[in-house]
C-alpha positions as CSV (number, residue, x, y, z in Angstrom):
1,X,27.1,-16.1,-0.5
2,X,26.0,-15.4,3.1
3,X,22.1,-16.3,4.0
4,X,20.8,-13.0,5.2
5,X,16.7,-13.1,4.4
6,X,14.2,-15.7,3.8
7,X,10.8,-15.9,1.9
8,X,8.4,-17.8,4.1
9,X,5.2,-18.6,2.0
10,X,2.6,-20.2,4.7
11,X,-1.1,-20.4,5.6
12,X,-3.1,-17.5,6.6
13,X,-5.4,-19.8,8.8
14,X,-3.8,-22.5,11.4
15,X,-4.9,-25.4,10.1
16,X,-6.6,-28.4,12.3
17,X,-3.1,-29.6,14.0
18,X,-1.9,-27.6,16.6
19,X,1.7,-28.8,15.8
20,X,1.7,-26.4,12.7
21,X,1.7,-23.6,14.7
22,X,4.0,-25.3,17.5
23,X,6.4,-25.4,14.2
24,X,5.9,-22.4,12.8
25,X,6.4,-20.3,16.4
26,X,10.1,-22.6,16.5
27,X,10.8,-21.5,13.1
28,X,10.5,-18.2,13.7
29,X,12.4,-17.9,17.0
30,X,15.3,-19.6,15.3
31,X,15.3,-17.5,12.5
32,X,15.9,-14.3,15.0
33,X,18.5,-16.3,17.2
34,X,20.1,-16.5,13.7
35,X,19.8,-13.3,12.4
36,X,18.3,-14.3,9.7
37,X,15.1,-11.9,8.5
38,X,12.0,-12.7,7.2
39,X,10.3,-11.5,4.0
40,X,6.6,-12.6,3.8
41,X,2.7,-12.1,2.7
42,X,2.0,-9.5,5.6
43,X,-0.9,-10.8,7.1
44,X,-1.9,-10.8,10.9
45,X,-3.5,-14.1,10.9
46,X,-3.1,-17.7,10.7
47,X,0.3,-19.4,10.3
48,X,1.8,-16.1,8.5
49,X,1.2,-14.1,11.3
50,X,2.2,-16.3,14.1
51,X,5.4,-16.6,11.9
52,X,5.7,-13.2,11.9
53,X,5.2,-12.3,15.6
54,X,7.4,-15.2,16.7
55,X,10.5,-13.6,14.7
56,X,9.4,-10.1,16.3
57,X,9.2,-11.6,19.7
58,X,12.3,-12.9,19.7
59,X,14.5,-9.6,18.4
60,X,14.0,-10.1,14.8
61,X,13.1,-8.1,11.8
62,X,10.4,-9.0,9.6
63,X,9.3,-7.0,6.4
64,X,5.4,-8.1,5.3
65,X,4.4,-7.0,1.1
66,X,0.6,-7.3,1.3
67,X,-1.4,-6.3,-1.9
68,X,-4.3,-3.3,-1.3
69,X,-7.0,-5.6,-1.8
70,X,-5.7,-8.0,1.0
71,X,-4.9,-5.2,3.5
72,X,-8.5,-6.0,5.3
73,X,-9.3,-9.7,4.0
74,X,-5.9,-11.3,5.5
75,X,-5.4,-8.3,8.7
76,X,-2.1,-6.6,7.8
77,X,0.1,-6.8,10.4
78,X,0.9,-3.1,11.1
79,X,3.8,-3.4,13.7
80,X,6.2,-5.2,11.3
81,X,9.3,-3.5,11.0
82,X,8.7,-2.9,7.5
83,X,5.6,-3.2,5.7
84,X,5.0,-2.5,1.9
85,X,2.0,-2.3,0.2
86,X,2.1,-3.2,-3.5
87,X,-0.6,-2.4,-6.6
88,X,-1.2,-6.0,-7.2
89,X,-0.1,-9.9,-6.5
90,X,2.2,-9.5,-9.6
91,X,4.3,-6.7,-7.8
92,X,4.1,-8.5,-4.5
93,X,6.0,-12.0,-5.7
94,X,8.3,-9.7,-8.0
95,X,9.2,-7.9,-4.1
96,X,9.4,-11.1,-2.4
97,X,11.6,-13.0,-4.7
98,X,14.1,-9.4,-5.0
99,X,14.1,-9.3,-1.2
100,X,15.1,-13.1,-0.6
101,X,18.3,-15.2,-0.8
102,X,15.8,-18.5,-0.5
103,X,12.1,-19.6,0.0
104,X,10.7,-21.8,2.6
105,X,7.4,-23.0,2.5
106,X,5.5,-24.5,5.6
107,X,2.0,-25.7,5.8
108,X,-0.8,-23.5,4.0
109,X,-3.2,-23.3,0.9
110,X,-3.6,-22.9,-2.3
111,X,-2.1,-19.6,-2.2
112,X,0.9,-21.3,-0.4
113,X,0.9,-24.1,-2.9
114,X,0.8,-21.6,-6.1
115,X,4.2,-19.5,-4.8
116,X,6.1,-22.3,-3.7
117,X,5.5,-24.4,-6.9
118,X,5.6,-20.9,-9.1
119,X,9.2,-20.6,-7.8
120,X,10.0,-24.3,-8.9
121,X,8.6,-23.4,-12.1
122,X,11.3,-20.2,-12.8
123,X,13.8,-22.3,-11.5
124,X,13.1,-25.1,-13.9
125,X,13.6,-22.4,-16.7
126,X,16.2,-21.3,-15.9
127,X,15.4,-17.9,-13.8
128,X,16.9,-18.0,-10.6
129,X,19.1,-20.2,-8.4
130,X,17.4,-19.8,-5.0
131,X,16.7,-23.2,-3.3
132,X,13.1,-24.0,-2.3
133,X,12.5,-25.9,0.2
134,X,9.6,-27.6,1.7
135,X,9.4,-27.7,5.8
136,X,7.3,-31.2,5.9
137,X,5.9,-30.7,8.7
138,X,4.4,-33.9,10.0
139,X,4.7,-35.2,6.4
140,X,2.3,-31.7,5.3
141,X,3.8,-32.1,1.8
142,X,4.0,-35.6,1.2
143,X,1.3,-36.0,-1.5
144,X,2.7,-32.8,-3.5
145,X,6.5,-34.6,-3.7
146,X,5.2,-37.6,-4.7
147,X,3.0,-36.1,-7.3
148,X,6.4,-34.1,-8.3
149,X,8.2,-37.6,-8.4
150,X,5.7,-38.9,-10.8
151,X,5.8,-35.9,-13.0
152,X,9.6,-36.7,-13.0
153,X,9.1,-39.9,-14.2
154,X,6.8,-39.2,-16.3
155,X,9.1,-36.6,-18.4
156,X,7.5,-33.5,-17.8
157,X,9.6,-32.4,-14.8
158,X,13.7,-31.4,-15.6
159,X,16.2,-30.3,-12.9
160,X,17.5,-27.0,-14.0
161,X,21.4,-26.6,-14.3
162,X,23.9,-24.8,-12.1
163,X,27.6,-24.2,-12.5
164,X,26.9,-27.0,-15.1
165,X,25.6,-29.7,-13.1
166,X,21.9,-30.5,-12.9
167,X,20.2,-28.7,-9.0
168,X,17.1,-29.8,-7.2
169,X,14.1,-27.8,-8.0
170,X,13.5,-28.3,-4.3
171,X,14.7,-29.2,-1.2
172,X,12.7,-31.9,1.3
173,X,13.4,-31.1,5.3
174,X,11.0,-32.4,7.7
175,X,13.0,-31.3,11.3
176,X,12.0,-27.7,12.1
177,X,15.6,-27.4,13.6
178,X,17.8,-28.5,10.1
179,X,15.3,-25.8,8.0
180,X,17.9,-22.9,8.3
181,X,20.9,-25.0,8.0
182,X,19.7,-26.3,4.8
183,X,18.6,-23.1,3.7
184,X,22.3,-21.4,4.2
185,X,24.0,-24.6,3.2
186,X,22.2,-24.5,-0.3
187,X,22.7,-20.6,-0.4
188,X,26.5,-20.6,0.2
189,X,27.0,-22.9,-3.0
190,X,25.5,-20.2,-4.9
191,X,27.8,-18.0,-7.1
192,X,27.7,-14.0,-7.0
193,X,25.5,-12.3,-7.2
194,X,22.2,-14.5,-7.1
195,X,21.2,-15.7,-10.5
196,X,18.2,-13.6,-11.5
197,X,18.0,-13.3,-14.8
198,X,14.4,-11.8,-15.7
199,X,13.2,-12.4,-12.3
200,X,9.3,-13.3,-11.6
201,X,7.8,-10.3,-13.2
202,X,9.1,-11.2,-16.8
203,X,7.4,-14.1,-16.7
204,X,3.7,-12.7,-15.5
Protein backbone atom coordinates (compact mmCIF):
# COMPACT_ATOMS: atom_id res chain seq x y z
CA UNK A 1 0.00 0.00 0.00
CA UNK A 2 0.70 3.68 -0.66
CA UNK A 3 2.11 5.82 2.57
CA UNK A 4 -0.52 8.62 2.91
CA UNK A 5 -0.44 9.62 6.95
CA UNK A 6 1.88 9.34 9.66
CA UNK A 7 1.64 9.11 13.57
CA UNK A 8 4.28 11.32 15.01
CA UNK A 9 4.48 10.73 18.85
CA UNK A 10 7.11 13.43 20.23
CA UNK A 11 7.80 15.84 23.20
CA UNK A 12 5.65 18.51 24.32
CA UNK A 13 8.70 20.52 25.61
CA UNK A 14 11.99 21.01 23.39
CA UNK A 15 14.32 19.39 25.27
CA UNK A 16 17.98 20.91 26.20
CA UNK A 17 19.53 20.46 22.43
CA UNK A 18 18.53 22.81 20.06
CA UNK A 19 19.12 20.13 17.26
CA UNK A 20 15.79 18.43 18.37
CA UNK A 21 13.92 21.03 17.14
CA UNK A 22 16.32 21.76 14.15
CA UNK A 23 15.15 17.93 13.33
CA UNK A 24 11.89 18.07 14.10
CA UNK A 25 11.20 21.51 11.88
CA UNK A 26 13.18 19.25 8.73
CA UNK A 27 10.85 16.51 9.39
CA UNK A 28 8.01 18.29 9.14
CA UNK A 29 8.78 20.31 6.02
CA UNK A 30 9.61 17.04 4.27
CA UNK A 31 6.67 15.46 5.20
CA UNK A 32 4.54 18.38 3.30
CA UNK A 33 6.96 18.34 0.21
CA UNK A 34 5.88 14.69 0.36
CA UNK A 35 2.37 14.85 0.76
CA UNK A 36 2.49 12.96 3.38
CA UNK A 37 -0.03 14.16 6.47
CA UNK A 38 0.46 14.13 9.96
CA UNK A 39 -1.74 12.60 12.70
CA UNK A 40 -0.55 13.69 16.16
CA UNK A 41 -1.18 14.60 20.09
CA UNK A 42 -2.57 18.23 19.24
CA UNK A 43 -0.59 20.33 21.37
CA UNK A 44 0.86 23.85 20.70
CA UNK A 45 4.00 23.42 22.47
CA UNK A 46 7.30 21.82 22.53
CA UNK A 47 8.48 19.40 19.87
CA UNK A 48 4.74 18.43 18.89
CA UNK A 49 3.86 21.71 18.04
CA UNK A 50 6.88 22.86 16.16
CA UNK A 51 6.14 19.55 14.27
CA UNK A 52 3.00 20.57 13.69
CA UNK A 53 3.54 24.20 12.45
CA UNK A 54 6.45 23.15 10.34
CA UNK A 55 4.07 20.73 8.18
CA UNK A 56 1.44 23.78 8.14
CA UNK A 57 4.09 26.07 7.06
CA UNK A 58 5.13 24.28 4.44
CA UNK A 59 1.44 23.41 2.61
CA UNK A 60 0.63 20.52 4.60
CA UNK A 61 -2.26 19.06 6.52
CA UNK A 62 -2.01 18.07 10.00
CA UNK A 63 -4.98 16.61 12.04
CA UNK A 64 -4.14 17.02 16.17
CA UNK A 65 -6.56 14.35 18.76
CA UNK A 66 -6.03 16.01 22.13
CA UNK A 67 -8.02 14.65 25.16
CA UNK A 68 -10.40 17.35 27.16
CA UNK A 69 -8.27 17.32 30.07
CA UNK A 70 -5.12 18.23 27.99
CA UNK A 71 -6.82 20.98 25.89
CA UNK A 72 -5.28 23.79 28.48
CA UNK A 73 -2.22 21.72 30.15
CA UNK A 74 -0.45 20.99 26.60
CA UNK A 75 -2.08 24.44 24.46
CA UNK A 76 -4.17 22.84 21.70
CA UNK A 77 -3.15 23.99 18.64
CA UNK A 78 -6.47 25.50 17.26
CA UNK A 79 -5.39 26.36 13.54
CA UNK A 80 -4.68 22.65 12.64
CA UNK A 81 -6.60 21.70 9.77
CA UNK A 82 -8.34 19.27 11.74
CA UNK A 83 -8.51 18.96 15.29
CA UNK A 84 -10.54 16.29 17.33
CA UNK A 85 -11.13 16.26 20.81
CA UNK A 86 -11.64 12.82 22.38
CA UNK A 87 -13.33 11.65 25.99
CA UNK A 88 -10.20 10.16 27.17
CA UNK A 89 -6.36 8.97 26.34
CA UNK A 90 -8.03 5.49 25.50
CA UNK A 91 -10.11 7.08 22.59
CA UNK A 92 -7.18 9.24 21.51
CA UNK A 93 -4.49 6.29 20.72
CA UNK A 94 -7.61 4.17 19.40
CA UNK A 95 -7.90 7.57 16.72
CA UNK A 96 -4.34 7.80 16.17
CA UNK A 97 -3.50 4.24 15.36
CA UNK A 98 -7.14 4.25 12.79
CA UNK A 99 -5.84 7.37 11.20
CA UNK A 100 -2.16 6.11 10.47
CA UNK A 101 -0.45 3.86 7.97
CA UNK A 102 2.84 4.04 10.41
CA UNK A 103 4.29 5.67 13.59
CA UNK A 104 7.31 7.67 14.00
CA UNK A 105 8.65 8.59 17.14
CA UNK A 106 11.24 11.48 17.70
CA UNK A 107 12.66 12.73 20.96
CA UNK A 108 10.08 13.22 23.95
CA UNK A 109 9.00 11.82 27.42
CA UNK A 110 7.41 9.39 29.05
CA UNK A 111 4.30 10.00 27.30
CA UNK A 112 6.40 9.59 24.07
CA UNK A 113 8.09 6.55 25.40
CA UNK A 114 4.60 4.83 26.61
CA UNK A 115 2.91 5.14 22.75
CA UNK A 116 5.87 4.26 20.90
CA UNK A 117 6.63 1.11 22.98
CA UNK A 118 2.60 0.51 23.43
CA UNK A 119 2.60 0.14 19.61
CA UNK A 120 5.59 -2.39 19.77
CA UNK A 121 3.70 -4.21 22.26
CA UNK A 122 0.32 -4.84 19.87
CA UNK A 123 2.57 -5.57 17.24
CA UNK A 124 4.34 -8.24 19.21
CA UNK A 125 0.79 -9.82 19.68
CA UNK A 126 -0.05 -9.93 16.82
CA UNK A 127 -2.46 -6.65 16.36
CA UNK A 128 -1.33 -4.63 13.66
CA UNK A 129 1.42 -4.50 10.95
CA UNK A 130 2.37 -0.84 10.99
CA UNK A 131 6.15 -0.28 11.30
CA UNK A 132 7.54 1.82 14.18
CA UNK A 133 10.17 3.49 13.84
CA UNK A 134 12.52 5.44 15.98
CA UNK A 135 14.05 8.87 14.42
CA UNK A 136 17.51 8.60 16.68
CA UNK A 137 18.14 11.75 16.72
CA UNK A 138 21.63 12.35 17.87
CA UNK A 139 21.52 8.85 19.25
CA UNK A 140 18.04 10.07 21.50
CA UNK A 141 17.02 6.44 21.69
CA UNK A 142 20.12 4.59 22.09
CA UNK A 143 19.68 3.39 25.71
CA UNK A 144 15.87 2.22 24.96
CA UNK A 145 17.21 -0.22 21.80
CA UNK A 146 19.77 -1.46 23.77
CA UNK A 147 17.56 -2.17 26.64
CA UNK A 148 15.17 -3.80 23.83
CA UNK A 149 18.31 -5.87 22.57
CA UNK A 150 18.77 -7.30 26.03
CA UNK A 151 15.21 -8.05 26.56
CA UNK A 152 15.63 -10.00 23.24
CA UNK A 153 18.29 -11.89 24.46
CA UNK A 154 17.03 -12.40 27.39
CA UNK A 155 13.69 -14.27 25.93
CA UNK A 156 11.13 -11.95 26.81
CA UNK A 157 11.07 -10.00 23.51
CA UNK A 158 9.60 -12.13 20.07
CA UNK A 159 9.40 -10.52 16.54
CA UNK A 160 5.79 -10.87 15.45
CA UNK A 161 5.18 -12.63 12.08
CA UNK A 162 4.13 -11.27 8.72
CA UNK A 163 3.14 -12.99 5.46
CA UNK A 164 4.94 -15.83 7.47
CA UNK A 165 8.18 -14.53 8.04
CA UNK A 166 9.26 -13.05 11.44
CA UNK A 167 9.07 -8.53 11.13
CA UNK A 168 10.94 -5.98 13.25
CA UNK A 169 8.93 -4.71 16.07
CA UNK A 170 10.73 -1.45 15.12
CA UNK A 171 12.70 0.26 12.85
CA UNK A 172 16.19 2.23 13.85
CA UNK A 173 16.80 5.54 11.44
CA UNK A 174 19.09 8.15 12.76
CA UNK A 175 19.17 10.67 9.28
CA UNK A 176 16.23 13.00 9.45
CA UNK A 177 16.26 12.82 5.55
CA UNK A 178 15.85 8.57 5.13
CA UNK A 179 12.70 8.79 7.99
CA UNK A 180 9.97 8.96 5.24
CA UNK A 181 11.67 6.64 2.97
CA UNK A 182 11.81 4.09 5.44
CA UNK A 183 8.45 4.71 6.59
CA UNK A 184 6.86 4.16 2.84
CA UNK A 185 9.42 1.41 2.08
CA UNK A 186 8.13 -0.60 5.17
CA UNK A 187 4.43 0.37 4.35
CA UNK A 188 4.46 -0.68 0.69
CA UNK A 189 5.41 -4.37 1.84
CA UNK A 190 2.28 -4.39 3.69
CA UNK A 191 -0.67 -6.41 2.32
CA UNK A 192 -4.35 -4.93 1.95
CA UNK A 193 -5.88 -3.54 3.88
CA UNK A 194 -3.57 -2.82 7.06
CA UNK A 195 -3.69 -5.62 9.43
CA UNK A 196 -5.75 -4.43 12.42
CA UNK A 197 -7.29 -7.02 13.89
CA UNK A 198 -8.71 -5.63 17.36
CA UNK A 199 -6.84 -2.47 17.08
CA UNK A 200 -5.57 -0.56 20.41
CA UNK A 201 -8.87 -0.20 22.09
CA UNK A 202 -9.41 -4.02 22.56
CA UNK A 203 -6.60 -4.27 24.34
CA UNK A 204 -7.21 -1.12 27.03
Amino acid sequence: MKLSRVCVYCGSSEGVDPDYAAATIDFGRRMAEAGIALVYGGGAVGLMGILARSVMENGGTVTGIIPGFLRDREVMLREATELVVTDDMHQRKRLMFDRSDAFVALPGGIGTLEETVEMMTWAQLGQHAKPVVLANIKGFWDPLTTLLRHMEAQGFVRKPFLGGAPAELYTVVSEVAAILPTVARLVELLPEPLPSAAGPAALM
